[in-house]
PDB file of N, CA, C, O and CB in Angstrom:
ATOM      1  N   UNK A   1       0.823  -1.191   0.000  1.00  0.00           N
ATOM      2  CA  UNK A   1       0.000   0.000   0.000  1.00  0.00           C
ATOM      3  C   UNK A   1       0.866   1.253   0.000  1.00  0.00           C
ATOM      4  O   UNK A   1       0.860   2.191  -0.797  1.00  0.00           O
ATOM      5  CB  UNK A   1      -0.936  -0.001   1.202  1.00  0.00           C
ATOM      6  N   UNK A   2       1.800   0.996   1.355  1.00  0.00           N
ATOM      7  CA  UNK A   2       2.761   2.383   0.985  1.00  0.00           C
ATOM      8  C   UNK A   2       3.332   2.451  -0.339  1.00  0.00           C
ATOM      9  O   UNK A   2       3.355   3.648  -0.626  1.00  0.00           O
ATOM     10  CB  UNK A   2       4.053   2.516   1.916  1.00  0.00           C
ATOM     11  N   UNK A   3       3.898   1.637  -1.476  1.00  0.00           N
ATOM     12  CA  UNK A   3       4.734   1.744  -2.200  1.00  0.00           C
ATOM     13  C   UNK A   3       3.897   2.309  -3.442  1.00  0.00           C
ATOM     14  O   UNK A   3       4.251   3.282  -4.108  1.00  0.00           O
ATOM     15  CB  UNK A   3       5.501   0.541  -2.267  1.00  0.00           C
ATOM     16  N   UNK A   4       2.534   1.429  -3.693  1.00  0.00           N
ATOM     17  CA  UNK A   4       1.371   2.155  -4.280  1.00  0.00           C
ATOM     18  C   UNK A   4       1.747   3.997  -4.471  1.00  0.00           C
ATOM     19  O   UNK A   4       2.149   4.660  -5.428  1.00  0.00           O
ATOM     20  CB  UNK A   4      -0.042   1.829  -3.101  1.00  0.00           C
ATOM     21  N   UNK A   5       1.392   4.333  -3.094  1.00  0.00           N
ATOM     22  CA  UNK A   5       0.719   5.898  -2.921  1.00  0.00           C
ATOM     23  C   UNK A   5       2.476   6.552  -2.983  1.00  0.00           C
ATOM     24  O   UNK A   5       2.576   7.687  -3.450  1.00  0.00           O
ATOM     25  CB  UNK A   5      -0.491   6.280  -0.930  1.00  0.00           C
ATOM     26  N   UNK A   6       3.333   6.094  -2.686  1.00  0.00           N
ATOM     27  CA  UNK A   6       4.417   6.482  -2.811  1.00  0.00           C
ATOM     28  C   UNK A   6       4.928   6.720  -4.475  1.00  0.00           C
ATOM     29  O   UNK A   6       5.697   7.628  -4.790  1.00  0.00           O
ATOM     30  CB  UNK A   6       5.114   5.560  -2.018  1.00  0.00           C
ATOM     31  N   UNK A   7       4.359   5.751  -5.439  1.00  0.00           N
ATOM     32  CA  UNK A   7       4.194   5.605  -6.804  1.00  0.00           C
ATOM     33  C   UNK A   7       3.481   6.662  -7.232  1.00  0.00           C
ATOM     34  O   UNK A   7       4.029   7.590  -7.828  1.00  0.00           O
ATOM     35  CB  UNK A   7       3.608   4.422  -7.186  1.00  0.00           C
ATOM     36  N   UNK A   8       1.942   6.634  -6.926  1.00  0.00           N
ATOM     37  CA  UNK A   8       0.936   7.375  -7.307  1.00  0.00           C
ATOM     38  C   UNK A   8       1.468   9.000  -6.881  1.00  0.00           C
ATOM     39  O   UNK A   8       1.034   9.997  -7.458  1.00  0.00           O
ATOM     40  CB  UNK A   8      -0.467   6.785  -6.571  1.00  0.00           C
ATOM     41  N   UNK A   9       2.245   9.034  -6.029  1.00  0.00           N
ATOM     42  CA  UNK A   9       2.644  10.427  -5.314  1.00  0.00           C
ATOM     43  C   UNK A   9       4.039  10.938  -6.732  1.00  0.00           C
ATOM     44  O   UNK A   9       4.004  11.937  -7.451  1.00  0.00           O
ATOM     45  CB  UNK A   9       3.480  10.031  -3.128  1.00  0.00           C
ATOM     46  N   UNK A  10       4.990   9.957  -6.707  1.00  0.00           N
ATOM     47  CA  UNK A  10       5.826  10.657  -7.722  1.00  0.00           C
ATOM     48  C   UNK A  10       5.628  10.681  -9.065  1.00  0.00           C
ATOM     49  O   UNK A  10       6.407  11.129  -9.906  1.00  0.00           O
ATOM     50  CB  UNK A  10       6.942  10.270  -7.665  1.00  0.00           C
ATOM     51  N   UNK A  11       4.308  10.069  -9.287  1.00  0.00           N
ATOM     52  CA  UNK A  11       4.401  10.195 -10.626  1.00  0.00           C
ATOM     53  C   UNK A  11       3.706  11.979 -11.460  1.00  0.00           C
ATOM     54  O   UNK A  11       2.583  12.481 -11.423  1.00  0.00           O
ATOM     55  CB  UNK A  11       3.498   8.715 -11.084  1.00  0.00           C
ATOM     56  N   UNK A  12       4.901  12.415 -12.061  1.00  0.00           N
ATOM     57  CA  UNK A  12       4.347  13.742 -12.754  1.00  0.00           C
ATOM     58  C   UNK A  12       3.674  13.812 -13.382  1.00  0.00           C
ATOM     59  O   UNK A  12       3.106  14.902 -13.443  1.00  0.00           O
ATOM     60  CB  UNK A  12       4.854  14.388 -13.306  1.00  0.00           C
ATOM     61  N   UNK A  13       3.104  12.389 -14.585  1.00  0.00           N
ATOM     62  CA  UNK A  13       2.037  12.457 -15.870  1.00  0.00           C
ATOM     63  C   UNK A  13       0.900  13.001 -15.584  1.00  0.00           C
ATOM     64  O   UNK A  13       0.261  13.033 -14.532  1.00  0.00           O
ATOM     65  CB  UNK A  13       1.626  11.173 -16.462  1.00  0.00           C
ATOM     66  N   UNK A  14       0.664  13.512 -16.820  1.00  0.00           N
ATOM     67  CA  UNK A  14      -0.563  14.273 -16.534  1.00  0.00           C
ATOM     68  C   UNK A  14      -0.379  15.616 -15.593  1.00  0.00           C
ATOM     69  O   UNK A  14      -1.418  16.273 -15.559  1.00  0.00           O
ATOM     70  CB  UNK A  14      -1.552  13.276 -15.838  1.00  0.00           C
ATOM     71  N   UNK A  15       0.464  16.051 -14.991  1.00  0.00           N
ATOM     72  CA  UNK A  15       0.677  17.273 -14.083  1.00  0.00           C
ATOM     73  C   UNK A  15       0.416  18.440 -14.828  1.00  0.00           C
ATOM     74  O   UNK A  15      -0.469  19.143 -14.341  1.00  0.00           O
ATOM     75  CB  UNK A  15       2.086  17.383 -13.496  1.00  0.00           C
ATOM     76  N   UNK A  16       0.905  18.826 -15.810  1.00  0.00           N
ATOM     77  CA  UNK A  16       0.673  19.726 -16.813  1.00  0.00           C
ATOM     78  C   UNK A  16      -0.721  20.258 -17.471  1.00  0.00           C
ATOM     79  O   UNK A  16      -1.210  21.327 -17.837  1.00  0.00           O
ATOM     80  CB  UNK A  16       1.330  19.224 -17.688  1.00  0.00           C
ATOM     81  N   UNK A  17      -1.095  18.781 -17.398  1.00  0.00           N
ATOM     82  CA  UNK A  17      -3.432  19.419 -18.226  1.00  0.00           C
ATOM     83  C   UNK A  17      -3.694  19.447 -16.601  1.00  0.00           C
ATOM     84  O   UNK A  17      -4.558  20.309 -16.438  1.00  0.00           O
ATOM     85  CB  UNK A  17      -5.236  17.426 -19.633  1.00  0.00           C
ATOM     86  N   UNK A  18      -3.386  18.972 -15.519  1.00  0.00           N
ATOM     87  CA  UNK A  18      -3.904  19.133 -14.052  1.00  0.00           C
ATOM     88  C   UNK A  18      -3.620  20.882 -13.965  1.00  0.00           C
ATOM     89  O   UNK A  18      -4.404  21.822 -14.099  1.00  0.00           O
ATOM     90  CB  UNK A  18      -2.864  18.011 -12.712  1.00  0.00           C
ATOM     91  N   UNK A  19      -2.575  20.851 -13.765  1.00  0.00           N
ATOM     92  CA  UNK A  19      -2.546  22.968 -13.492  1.00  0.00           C
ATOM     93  C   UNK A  19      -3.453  23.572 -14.959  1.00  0.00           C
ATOM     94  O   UNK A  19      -4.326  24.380 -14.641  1.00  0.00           O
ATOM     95  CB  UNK A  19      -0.133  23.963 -13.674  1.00  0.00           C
ATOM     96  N   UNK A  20      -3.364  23.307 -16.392  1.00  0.00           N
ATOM     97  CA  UNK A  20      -4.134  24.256 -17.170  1.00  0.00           C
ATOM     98  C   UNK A  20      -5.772  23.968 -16.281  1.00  0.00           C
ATOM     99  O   UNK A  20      -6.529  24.856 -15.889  1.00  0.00           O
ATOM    100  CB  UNK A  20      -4.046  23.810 -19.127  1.00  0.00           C
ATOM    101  N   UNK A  21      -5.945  22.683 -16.166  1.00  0.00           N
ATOM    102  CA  UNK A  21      -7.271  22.541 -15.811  1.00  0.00           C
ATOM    103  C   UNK A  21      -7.345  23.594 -14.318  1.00  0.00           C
ATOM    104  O   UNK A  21      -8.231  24.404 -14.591  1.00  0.00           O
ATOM    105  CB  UNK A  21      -7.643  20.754 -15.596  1.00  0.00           C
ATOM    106  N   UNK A  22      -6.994  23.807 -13.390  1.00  0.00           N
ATOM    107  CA  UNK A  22      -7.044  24.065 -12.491  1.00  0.00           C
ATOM    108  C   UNK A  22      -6.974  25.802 -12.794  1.00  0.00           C
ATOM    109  O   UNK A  22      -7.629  26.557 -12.075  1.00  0.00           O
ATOM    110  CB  UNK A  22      -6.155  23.244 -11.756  1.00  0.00           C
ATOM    111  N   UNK A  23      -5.804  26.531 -14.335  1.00  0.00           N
ATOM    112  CA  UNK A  23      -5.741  27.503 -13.958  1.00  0.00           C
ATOM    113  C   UNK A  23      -7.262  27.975 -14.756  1.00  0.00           C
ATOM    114  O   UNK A  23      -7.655  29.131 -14.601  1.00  0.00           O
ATOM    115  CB  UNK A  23      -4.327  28.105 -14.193  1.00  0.00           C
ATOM    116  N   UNK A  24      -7.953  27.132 -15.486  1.00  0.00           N
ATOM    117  CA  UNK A  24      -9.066  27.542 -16.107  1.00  0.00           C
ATOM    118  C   UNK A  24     -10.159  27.650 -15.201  1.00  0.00           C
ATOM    119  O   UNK A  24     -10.869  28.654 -15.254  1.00  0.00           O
ATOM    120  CB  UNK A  24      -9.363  26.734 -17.140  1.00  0.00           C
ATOM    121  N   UNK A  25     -10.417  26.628 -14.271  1.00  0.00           N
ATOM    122  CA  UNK A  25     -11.507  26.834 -13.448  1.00  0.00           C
ATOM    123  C   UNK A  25     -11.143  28.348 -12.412  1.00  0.00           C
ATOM    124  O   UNK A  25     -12.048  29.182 -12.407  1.00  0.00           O
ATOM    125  CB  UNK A  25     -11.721  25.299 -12.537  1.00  0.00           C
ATOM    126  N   UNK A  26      -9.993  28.644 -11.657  1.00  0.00           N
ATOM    127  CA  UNK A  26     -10.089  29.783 -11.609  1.00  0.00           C
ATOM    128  C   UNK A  26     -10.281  31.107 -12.065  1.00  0.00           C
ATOM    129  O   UNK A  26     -10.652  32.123 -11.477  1.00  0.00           O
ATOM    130  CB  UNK A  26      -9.701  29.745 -11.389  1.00  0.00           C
ATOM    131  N   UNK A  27      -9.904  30.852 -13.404  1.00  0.00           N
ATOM    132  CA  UNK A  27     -10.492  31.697 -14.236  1.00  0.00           C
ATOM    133  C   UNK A  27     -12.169  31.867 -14.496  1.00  0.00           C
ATOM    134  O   UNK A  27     -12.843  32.893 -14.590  1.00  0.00           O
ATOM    135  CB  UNK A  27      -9.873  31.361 -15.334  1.00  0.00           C
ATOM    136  N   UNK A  28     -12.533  30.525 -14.569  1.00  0.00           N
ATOM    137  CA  UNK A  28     -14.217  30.979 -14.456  1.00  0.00           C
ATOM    138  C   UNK A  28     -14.627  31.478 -13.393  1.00  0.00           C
ATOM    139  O   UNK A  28     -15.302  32.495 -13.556  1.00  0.00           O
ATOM    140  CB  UNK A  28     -15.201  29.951 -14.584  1.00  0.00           C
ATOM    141  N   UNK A  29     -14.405  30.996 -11.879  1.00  0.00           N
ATOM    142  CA  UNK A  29     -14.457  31.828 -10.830  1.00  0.00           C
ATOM    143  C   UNK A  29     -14.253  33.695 -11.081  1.00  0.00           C
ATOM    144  O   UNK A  29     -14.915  34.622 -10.616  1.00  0.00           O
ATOM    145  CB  UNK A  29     -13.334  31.174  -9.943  1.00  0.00           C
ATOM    146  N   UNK A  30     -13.435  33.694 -11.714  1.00  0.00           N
ATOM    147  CA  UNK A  30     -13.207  34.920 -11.327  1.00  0.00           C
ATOM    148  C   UNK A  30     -14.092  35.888 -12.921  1.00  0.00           C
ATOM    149  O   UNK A  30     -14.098  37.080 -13.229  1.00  0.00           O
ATOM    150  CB  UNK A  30     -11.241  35.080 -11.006  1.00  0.00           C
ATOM    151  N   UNK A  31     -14.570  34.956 -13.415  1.00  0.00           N
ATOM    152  CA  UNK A  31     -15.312  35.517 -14.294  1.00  0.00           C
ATOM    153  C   UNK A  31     -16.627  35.842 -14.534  1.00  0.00           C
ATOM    154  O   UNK A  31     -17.296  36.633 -15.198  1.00  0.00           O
ATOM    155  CB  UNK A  31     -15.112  35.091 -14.953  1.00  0.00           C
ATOM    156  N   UNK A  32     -16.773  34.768 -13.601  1.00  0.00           N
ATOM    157  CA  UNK A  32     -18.325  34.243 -12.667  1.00  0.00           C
ATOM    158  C   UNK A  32     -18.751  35.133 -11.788  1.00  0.00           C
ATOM    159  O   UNK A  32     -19.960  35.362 -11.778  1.00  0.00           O
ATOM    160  CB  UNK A  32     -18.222  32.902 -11.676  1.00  0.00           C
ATOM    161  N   UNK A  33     -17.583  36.081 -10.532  1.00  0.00           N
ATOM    162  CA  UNK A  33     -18.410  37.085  -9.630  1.00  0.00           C
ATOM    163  C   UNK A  33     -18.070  38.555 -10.262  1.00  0.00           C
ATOM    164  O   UNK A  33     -18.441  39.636  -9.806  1.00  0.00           O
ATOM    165  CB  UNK A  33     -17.923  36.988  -7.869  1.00  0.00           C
ATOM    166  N   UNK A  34     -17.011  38.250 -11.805  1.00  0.00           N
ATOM    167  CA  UNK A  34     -17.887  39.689 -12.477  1.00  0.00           C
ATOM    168  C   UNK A  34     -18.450  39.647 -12.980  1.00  0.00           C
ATOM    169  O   UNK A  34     -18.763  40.717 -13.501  1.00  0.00           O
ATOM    170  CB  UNK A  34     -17.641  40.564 -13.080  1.00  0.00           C
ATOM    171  N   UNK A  35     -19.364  38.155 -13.484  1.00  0.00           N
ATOM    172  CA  UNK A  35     -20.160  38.707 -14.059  1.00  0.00           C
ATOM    173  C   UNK A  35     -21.475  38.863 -13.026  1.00  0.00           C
ATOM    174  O   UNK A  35     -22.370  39.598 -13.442  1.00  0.00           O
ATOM    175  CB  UNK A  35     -20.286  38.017 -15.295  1.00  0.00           C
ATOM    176  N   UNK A  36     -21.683  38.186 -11.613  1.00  0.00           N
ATOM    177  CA  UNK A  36     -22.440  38.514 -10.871  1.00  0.00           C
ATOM    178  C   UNK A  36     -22.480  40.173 -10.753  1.00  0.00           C
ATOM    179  O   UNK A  36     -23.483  40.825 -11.041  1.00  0.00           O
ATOM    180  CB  UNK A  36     -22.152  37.768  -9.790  1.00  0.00           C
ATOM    181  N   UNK A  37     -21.489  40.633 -10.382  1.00  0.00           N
ATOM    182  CA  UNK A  37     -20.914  42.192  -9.500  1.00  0.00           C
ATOM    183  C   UNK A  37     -21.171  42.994 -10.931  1.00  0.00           C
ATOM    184  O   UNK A  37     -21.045  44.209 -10.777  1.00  0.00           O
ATOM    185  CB  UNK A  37     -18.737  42.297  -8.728  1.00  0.00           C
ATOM    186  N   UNK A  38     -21.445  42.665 -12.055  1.00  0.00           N
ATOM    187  CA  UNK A  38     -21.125  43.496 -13.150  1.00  0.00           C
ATOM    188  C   UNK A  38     -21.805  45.287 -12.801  1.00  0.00           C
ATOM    189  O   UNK A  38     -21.269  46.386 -12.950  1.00  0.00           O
ATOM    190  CB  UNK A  38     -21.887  42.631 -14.624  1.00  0.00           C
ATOM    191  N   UNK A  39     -23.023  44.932 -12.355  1.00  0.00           N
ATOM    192  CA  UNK A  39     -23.745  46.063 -12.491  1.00  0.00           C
ATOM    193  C   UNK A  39     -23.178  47.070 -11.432  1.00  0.00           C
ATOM    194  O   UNK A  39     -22.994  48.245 -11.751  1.00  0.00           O
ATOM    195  CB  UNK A  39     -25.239  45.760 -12.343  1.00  0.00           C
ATOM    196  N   UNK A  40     -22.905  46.614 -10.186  1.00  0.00           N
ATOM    197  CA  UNK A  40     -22.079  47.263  -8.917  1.00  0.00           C
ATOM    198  C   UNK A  40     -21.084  47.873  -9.776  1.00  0.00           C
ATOM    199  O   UNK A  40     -21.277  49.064 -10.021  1.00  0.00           O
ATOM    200  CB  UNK A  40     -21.373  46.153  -7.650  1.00  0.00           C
ATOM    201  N   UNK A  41     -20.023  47.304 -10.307  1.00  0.00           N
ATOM    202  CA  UNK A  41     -18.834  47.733 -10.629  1.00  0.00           C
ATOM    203  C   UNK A  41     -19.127  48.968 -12.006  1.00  0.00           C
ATOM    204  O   UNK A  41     -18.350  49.881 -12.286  1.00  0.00           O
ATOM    205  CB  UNK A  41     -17.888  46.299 -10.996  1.00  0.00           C
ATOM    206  N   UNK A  42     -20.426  48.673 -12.695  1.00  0.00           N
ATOM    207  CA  UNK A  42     -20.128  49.541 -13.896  1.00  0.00           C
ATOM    208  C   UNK A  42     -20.763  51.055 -13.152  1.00  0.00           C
ATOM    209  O   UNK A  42     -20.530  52.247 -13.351  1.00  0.00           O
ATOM    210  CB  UNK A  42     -21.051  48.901 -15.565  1.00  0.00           C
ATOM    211  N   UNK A  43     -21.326  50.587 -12.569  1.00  0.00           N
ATOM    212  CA  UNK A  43     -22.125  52.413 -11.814  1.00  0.00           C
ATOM    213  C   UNK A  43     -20.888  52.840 -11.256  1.00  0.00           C
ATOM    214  O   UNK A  43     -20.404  53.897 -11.660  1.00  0.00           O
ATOM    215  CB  UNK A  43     -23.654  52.415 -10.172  1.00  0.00           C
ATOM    216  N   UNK A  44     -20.312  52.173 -10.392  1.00  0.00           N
ATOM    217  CA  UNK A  44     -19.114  52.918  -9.643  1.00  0.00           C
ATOM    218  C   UNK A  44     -18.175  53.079 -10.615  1.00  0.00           C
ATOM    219  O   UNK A  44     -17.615  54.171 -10.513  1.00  0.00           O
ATOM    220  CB  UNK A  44     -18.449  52.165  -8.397  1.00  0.00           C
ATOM    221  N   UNK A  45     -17.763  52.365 -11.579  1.00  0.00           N
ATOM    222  CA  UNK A  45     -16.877  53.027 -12.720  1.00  0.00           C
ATOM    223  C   UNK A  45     -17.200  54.503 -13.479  1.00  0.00           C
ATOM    224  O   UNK A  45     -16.381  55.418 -13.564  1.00  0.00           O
ATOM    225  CB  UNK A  45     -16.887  52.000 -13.843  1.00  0.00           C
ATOM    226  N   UNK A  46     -18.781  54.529 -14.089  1.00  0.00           N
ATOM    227  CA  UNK A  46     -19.212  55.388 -14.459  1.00  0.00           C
ATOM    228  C   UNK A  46     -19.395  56.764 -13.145  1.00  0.00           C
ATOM    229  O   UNK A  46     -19.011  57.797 -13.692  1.00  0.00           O
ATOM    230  CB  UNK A  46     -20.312  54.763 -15.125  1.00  0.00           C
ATOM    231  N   UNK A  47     -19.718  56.986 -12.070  1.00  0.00           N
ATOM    232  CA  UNK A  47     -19.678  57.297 -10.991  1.00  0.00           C
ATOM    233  C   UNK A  47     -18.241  58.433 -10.616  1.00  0.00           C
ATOM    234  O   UNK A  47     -18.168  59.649 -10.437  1.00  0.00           O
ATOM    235  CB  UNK A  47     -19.786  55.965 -10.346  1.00  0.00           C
ATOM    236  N   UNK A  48     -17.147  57.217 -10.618  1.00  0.00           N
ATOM    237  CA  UNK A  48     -15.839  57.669 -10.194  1.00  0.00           C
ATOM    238  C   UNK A  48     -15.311  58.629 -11.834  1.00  0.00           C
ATOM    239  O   UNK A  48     -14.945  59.800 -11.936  1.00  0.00           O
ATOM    240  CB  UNK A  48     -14.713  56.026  -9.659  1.00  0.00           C
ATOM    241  N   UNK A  49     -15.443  57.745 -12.733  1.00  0.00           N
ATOM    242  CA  UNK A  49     -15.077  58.268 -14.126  1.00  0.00           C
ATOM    243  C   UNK A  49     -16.309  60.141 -14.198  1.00  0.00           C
ATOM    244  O   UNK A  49     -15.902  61.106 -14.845  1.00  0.00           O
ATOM    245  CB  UNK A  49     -15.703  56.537 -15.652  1.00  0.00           C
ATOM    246  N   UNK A  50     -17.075  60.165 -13.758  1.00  0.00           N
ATOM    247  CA  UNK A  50     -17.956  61.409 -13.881  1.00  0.00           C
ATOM    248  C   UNK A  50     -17.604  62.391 -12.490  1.00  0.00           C
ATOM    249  O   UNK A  50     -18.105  63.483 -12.220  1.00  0.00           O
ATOM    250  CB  UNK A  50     -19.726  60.895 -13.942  1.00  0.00           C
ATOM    251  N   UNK A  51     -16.632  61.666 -11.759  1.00  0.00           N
ATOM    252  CA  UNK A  51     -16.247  62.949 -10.621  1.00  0.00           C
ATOM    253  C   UNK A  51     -14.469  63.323 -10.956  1.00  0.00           C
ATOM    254  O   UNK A  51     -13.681  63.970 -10.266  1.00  0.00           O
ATOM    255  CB  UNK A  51     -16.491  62.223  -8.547  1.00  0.00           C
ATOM    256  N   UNK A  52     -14.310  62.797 -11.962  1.00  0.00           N
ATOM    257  CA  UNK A  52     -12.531  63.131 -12.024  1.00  0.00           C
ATOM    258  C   UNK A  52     -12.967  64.061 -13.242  1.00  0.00           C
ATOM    259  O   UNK A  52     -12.462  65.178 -13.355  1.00  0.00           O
ATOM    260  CB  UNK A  52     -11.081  61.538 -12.449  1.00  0.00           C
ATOM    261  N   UNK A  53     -14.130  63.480 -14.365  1.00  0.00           N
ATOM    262  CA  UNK A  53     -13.833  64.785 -15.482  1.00  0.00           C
ATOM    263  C   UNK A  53     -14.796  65.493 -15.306  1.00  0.00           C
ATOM    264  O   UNK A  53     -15.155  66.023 -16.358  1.00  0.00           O
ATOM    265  CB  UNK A  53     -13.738  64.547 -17.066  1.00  0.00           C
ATOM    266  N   UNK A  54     -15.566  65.828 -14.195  1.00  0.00           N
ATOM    267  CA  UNK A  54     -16.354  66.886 -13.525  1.00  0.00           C
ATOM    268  C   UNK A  54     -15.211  67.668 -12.658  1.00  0.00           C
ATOM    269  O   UNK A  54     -15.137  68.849 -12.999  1.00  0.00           O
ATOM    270  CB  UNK A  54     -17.650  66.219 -12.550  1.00  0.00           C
ATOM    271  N   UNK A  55     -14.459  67.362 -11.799  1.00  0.00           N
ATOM    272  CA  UNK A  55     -13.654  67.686 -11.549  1.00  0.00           C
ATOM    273  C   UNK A  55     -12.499  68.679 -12.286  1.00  0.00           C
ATOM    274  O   UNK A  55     -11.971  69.714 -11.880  1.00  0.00           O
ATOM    275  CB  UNK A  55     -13.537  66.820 -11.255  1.00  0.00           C
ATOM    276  N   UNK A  56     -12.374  68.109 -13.232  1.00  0.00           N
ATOM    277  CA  UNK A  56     -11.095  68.649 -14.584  1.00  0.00           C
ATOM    278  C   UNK A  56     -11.582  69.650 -14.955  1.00  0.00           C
ATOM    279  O   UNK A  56     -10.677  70.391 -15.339  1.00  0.00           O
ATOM    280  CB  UNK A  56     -10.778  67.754 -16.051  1.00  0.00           C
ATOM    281  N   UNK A  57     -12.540  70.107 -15.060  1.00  0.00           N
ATOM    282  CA  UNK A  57     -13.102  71.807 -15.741  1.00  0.00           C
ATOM    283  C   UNK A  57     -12.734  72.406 -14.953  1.00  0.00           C
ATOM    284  O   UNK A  57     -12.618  72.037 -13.784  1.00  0.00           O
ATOM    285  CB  UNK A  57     -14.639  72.337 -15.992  1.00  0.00           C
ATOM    286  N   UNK A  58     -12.403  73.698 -15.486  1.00  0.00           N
ATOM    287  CA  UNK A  58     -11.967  75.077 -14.968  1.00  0.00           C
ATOM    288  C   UNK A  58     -10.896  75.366 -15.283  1.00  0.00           C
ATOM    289  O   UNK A  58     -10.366  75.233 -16.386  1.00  0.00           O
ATOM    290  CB  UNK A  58     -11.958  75.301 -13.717  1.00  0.00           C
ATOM    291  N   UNK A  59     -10.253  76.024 -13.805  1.00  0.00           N
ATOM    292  CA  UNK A  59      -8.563  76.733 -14.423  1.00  0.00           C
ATOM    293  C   UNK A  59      -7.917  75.838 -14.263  1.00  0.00           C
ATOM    294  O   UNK A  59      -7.315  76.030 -13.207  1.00  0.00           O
ATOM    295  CB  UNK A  59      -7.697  78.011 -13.713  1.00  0.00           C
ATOM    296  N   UNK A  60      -7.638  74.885 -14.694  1.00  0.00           N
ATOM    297  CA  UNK A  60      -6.172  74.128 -13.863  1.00  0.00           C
ATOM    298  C   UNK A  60      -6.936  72.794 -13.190  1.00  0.00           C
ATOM    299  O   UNK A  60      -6.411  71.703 -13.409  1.00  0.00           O
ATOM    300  CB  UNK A  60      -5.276  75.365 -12.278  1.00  0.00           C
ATOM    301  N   UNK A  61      -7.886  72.833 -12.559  1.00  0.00           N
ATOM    302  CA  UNK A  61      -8.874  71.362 -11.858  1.00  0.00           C
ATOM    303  C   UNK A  61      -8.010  71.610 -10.389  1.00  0.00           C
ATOM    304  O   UNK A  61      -7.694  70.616  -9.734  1.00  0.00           O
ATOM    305  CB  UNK A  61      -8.543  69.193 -12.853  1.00  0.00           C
ATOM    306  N   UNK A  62      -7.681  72.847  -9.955  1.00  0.00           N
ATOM    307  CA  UNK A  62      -7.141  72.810  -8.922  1.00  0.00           C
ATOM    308  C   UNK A  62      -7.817  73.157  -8.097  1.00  0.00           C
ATOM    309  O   UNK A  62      -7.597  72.702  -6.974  1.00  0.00           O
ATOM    310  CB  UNK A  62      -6.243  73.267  -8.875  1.00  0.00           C
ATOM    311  N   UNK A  63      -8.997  74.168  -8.302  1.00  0.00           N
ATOM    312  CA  UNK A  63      -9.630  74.755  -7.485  1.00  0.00           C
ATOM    313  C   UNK A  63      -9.770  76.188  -7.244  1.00  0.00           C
ATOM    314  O   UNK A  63     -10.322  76.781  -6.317  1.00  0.00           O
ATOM    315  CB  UNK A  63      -9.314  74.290  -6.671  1.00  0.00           C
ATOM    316  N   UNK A  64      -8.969  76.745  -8.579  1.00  0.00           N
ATOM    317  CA  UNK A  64      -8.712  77.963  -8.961  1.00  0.00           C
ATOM    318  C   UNK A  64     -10.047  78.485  -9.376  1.00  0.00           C
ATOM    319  O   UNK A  64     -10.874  77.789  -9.965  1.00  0.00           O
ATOM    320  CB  UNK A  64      -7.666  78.013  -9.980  1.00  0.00           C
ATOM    321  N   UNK A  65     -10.316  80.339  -8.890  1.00  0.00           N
ATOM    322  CA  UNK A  65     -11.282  80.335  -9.187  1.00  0.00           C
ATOM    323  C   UNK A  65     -11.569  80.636 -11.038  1.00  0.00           C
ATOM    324  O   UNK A  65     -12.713  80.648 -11.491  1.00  0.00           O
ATOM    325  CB  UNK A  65     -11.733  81.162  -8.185  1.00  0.00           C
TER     326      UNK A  65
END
């Protein structure tokens, strides 16, 4: 039994489609709660993006009158 899992433990085959597989499912994860969050994130994009070039008008965007 030990020599089994000691076998099954060093063997590398297959290690290579194991990490793509692994780096793909994180990738859906992380594609999965934007696309949940999408709507959160696009207001606050649009939001933040409408107070920097609201901001930018005038003399300088410094605060000049």
């Amino acid at each position: 039994m030990k020599k089994s899992l000691e076998k099954f433990h060093d063997d590398e085959e297959g290690l290579e489609a194991l990490q793509v597989v692994m780096i793909l499912a994180i990738a859906a994860v992380i594609l999965g709660l934007l696309k949940l969050y999408w709507p959160r994130i696009r207001t606050w994009f649009a939001r933040e993006t409408e107070n920097i070039v609201g901001d930018s008008t005038g003399a300088g965007g410094f605060g000049a009158p």
